[in-house]
C-alpha positions in Angstrom: 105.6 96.8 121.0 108.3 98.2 118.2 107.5 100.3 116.1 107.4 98.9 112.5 107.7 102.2 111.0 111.3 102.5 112.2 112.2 98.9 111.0 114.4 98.7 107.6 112.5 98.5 105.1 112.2 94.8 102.9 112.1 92.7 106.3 109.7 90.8 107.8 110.6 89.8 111.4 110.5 93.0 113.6 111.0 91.4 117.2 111.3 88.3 118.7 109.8 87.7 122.2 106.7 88.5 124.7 103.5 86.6 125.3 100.3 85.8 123.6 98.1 87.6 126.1 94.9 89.2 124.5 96.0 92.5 125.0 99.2 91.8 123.9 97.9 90.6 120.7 95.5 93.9 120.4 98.5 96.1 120.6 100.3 94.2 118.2 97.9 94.2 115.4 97.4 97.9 116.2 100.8 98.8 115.5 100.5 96.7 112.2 102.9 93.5 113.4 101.3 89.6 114.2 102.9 86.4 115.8 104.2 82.8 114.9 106.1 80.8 116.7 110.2 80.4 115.8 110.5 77.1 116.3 106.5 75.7 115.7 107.8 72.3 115.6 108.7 72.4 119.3 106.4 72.0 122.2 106.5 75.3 123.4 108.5 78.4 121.0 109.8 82.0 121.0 107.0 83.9 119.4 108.2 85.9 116.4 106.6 89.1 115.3 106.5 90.1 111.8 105.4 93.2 109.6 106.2 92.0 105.9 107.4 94.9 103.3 105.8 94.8 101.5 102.6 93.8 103.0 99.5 91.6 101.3 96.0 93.2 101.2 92.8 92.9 99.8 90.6 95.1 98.4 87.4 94.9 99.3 86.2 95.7 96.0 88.7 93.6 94.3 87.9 90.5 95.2 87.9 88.3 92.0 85.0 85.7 91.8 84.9 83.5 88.7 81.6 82.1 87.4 82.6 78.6 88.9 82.5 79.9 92.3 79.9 81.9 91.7 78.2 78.0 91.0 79.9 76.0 93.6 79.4 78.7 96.2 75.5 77.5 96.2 76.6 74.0 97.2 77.4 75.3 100.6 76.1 76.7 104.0 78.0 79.7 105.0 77.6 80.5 108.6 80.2 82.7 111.4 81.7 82.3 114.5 79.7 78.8 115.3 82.9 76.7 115.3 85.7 78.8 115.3 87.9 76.2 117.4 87.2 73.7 114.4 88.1 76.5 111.8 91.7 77.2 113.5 92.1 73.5 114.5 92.3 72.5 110.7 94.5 75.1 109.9 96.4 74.0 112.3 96.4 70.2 111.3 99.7 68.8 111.7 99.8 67.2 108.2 99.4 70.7 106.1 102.7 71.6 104.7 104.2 75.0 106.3 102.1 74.5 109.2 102.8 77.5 112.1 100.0 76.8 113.8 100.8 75.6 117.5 98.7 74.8 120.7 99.6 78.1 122.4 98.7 79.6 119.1 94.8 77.7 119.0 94.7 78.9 122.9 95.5 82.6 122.2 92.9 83.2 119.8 90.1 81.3 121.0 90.4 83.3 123.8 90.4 86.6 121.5 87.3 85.0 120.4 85.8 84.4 123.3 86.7 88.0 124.0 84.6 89.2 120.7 88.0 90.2 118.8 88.6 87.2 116.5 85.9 85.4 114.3 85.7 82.7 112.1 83.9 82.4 108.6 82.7 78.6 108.0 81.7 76.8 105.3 79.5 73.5 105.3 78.2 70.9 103.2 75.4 68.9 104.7 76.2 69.6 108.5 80.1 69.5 107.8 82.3 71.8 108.2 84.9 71.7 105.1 86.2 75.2 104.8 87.1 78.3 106.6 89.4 81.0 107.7 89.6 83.1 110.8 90.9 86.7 111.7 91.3 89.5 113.8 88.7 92.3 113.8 89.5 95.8 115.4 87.4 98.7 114.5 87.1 99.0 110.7 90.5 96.4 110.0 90.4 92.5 109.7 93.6 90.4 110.0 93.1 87.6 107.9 95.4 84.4 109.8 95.3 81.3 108.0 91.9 79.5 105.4 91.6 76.3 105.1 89.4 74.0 103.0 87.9 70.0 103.0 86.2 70.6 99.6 87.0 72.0 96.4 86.6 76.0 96.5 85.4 75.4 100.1 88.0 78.1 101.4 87.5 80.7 98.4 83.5 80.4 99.4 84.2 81.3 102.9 86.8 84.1 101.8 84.0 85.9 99.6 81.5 85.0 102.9 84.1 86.8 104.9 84.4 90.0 102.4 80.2 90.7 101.9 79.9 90.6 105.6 82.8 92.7 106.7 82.7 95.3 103.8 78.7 95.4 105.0 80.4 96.2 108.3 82.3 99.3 107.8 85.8 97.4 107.3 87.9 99.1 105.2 91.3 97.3 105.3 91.7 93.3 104.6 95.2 92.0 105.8 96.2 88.8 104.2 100.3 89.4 105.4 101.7 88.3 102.4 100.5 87.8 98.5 101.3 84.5 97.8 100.3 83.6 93.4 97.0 81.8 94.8 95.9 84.8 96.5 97.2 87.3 93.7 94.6 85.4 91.2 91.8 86.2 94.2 92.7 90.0 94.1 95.2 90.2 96.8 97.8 92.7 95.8 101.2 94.3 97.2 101.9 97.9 99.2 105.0 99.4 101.3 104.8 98.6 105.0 104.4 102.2 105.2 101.3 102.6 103.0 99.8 99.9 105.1 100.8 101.1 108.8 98.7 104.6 107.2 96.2 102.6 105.9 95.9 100.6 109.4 96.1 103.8 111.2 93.3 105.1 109.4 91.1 101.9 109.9 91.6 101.7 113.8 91.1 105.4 114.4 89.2 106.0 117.5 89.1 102.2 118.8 89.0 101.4 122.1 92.2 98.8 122.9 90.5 96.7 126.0 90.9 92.9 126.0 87.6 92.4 127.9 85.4 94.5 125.3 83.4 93.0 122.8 84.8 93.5 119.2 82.5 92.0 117.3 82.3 91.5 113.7 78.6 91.9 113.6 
């Protein structure tokens, strides 16, 4: 993979190409760059991989909760990693604006899943699943990919899910790529590409890069 570090800063796209193998994946996210596809309206794309400048993170102490959430959050069942196909599926749903999501895309990472390296954080209301998001977990950093939601606040429930169990777990660095305004007013803010790559580096430190371990979130 290229080094994002050498990459001028302010871009996004660092390299264009490769597969979606798991342990391609694993070494991308280590060196601080994730996919999605050129052309996702084709049938099968060039994969594009990207390291925004600046970068979108959230801290994991920052995470802003209103008192509505705080009240509709006890209207749902938060569970993890018991659909995560479902979870990705409807971010993938073909009728969301923006949508990047393709079939080689679901494929990859419900195999890093089945691998123990991505997970999914669910959110139900009476058996159904109406919000979620899923991710990338490698040592003490989670890659946030894509949230989704059936139900009013049914994504922001499974976002603060997702934060009390990893920051329980030891992570230290949330990755959201970029800070779009709706994720700002959740505590999402803005660093350099390099303040993230030290930030990453420090967070990986000392994990084992296989693509048959398990890398589980809990």
């Amino acid at each position: 993979m290229p080094d994002p570090a050498e990459a001028e800063p302010g871009g996004d796209v660092i390299a264009i190409g490769a597969d979606l193998e798991p342990g391609t994946l694993l070494a991308a996210y280590r060196c601080g760059l994730f996919p999605m596809p050129v052309a996702p309206e084709r049938r099968r794309s060039k994969i594009a991989w990207y390291s925004p400048d600046p970068r979108g993170v959230l801290p994991l102490d920052g995470l802003h909760v209103s008192r509505s959430l705080r009240r509709s959050r006890k209207s749902f069942e938060s569970r993890i990693d018991t659909n995560f196909e479902g979870v990705v599926r409807a971010c993938a749903d073909p009728r969301r604006e923006g949508r990047w999501i393709t079939e080689e895309i679901v494929d990859a990472y419900c195999r890093l899943h089945r691998l123990g390296w991505a997970h999914s954080f669910e959110v139900f209301t009476h058996g159904t699943l109406v919000g979620g998001l899923y991710g990338v977990r490698i040592g003490r950093f989670f890659a946030g990919e894509a949230m989704f939601h059936h139900a009013t606040d049914a994504s922001k429930v499974a976002l603060v899910d997702a934060v009390e169990r990893l920051q329980a777990g030891g992570t230290t660095l949330f990755d959201v790529q970029w800070a779009t305004p709706h994720l700002a007013s959740l505590g999402v803010v803005e660093i350099t590409r390099t303040e993230y790559l030290r930030r990453l580096a420090r967070a990986t430190d000392g994990t084992r890069i296989d693509s048959g371990t398990d890398g589980s979130a809990t």
